[in-house]
N, C-alpha and C positions, 0 to 999 in steps of 0.2 A: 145703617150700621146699628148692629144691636149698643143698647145703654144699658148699665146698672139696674136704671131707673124701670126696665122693663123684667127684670127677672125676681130685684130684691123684693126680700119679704119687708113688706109695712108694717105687720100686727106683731110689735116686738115687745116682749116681757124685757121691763127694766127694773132695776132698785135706785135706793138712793145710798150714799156715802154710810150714812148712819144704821141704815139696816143690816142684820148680821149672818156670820159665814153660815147660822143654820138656816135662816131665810133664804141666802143664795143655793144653798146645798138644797134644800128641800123643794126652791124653785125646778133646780137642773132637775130633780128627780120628776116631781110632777110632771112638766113641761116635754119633758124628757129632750131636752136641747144643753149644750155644750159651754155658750155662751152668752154673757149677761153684759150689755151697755149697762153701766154707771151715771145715772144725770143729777140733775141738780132741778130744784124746787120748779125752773121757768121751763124744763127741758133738752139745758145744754149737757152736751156729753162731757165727761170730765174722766172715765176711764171704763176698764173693761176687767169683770170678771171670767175667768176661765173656768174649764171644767178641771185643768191642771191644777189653776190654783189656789181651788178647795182641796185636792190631795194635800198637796204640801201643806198646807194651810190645819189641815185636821191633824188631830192629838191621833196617833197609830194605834192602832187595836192592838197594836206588841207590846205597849204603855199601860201600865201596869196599874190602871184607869178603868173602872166598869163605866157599863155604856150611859146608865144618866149623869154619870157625874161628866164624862166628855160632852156629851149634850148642853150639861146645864154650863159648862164653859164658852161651848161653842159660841153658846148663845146669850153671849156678854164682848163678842168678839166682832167689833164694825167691820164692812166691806171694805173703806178707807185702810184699814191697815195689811189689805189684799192685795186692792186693785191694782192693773197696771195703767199704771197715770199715761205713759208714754205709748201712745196706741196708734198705729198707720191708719188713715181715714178715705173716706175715699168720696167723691159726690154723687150725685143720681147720674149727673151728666159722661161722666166716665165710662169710657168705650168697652164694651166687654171683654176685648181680648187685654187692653192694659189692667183691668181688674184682677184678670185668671192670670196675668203674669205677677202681677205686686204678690197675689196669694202665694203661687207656687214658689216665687223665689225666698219672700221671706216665710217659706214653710207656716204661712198661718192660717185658722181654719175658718176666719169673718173677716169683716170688715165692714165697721160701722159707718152708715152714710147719714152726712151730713149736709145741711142744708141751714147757711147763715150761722155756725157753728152747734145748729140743734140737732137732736138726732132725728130721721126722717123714716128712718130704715135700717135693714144687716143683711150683707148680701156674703153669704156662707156655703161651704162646701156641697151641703144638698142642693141647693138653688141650682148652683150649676151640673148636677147631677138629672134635677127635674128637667132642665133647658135639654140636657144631651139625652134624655128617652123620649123628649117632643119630637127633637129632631132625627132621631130612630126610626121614630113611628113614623114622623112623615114623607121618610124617604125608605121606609120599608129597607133599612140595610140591618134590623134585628131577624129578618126573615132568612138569615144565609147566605145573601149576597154580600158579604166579607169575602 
């Protein structure tokens, strides 16, 4: 039985509470990833930035604000006053098919794995994307045999 622990991604970009929406925003961009685990000094997870909740989160270019001065806002503005503290979790040991159902029902696009309440890993919508063209390729059903 497939685990979590065999598909999630280990090398995960985090921040800390005190670092700000333009560090998180400027991660998403480099990184070019969605989501951000939140920990704290030892490791422990304590919430999760989104790629939604930089939207909301940013001053609107409709706002009658040029772009360094939103900048220079942004970037006085903690993750702590972001994140979502309340975030479904999940372990390494968790069976892949209860993983893909916790995602799909509550419509989310990660799930931070932990281990002893640290983070370990984020097992997210491409993973499970990479898993299903492994399993394509090794059953040759991309070749037309659908």
């Amino acid at each position: 039985m497939f685990q979590v622990k065999d598909i999630m991604t280990e090398e995960v970009f985090t921040l800390k509470e005190t670092d700000t929406l333009s560090a998180a925003r400027d991660l998403m961009n480099l990184a070019r990833i969605r989501h951000i685990p939140i920990v704290d000094n030892s490791g422990r997870f304590v919430g999760l930035v989104t790629h939604r909740d930089i939207l909301a989160a940013t001053i609107s270019k409709l706002a009658d604000i040029d772009a360094a001065t939103r900048d220079e806002i942004e970037a006085t503005i903690p993750v702590r006053e972001i994140m979502q503290r309340e975030v479904t979790t999940t372990s390494e040991e968790t069976s892949l098919k209860e993983a893909a159902s916790v995602l799909l029902r509550g419509k989310f696009g990660c799930l931070p794995v932990l281990r002893q309440g640290k983070l370990c890993g984020i097992l997210t919508e491409a993973d499970f994307l990479r898993l299903t063209i492994q399993l394509l390729e090794a059953t040759d059903l991309d070749e037309g045999a659908i």
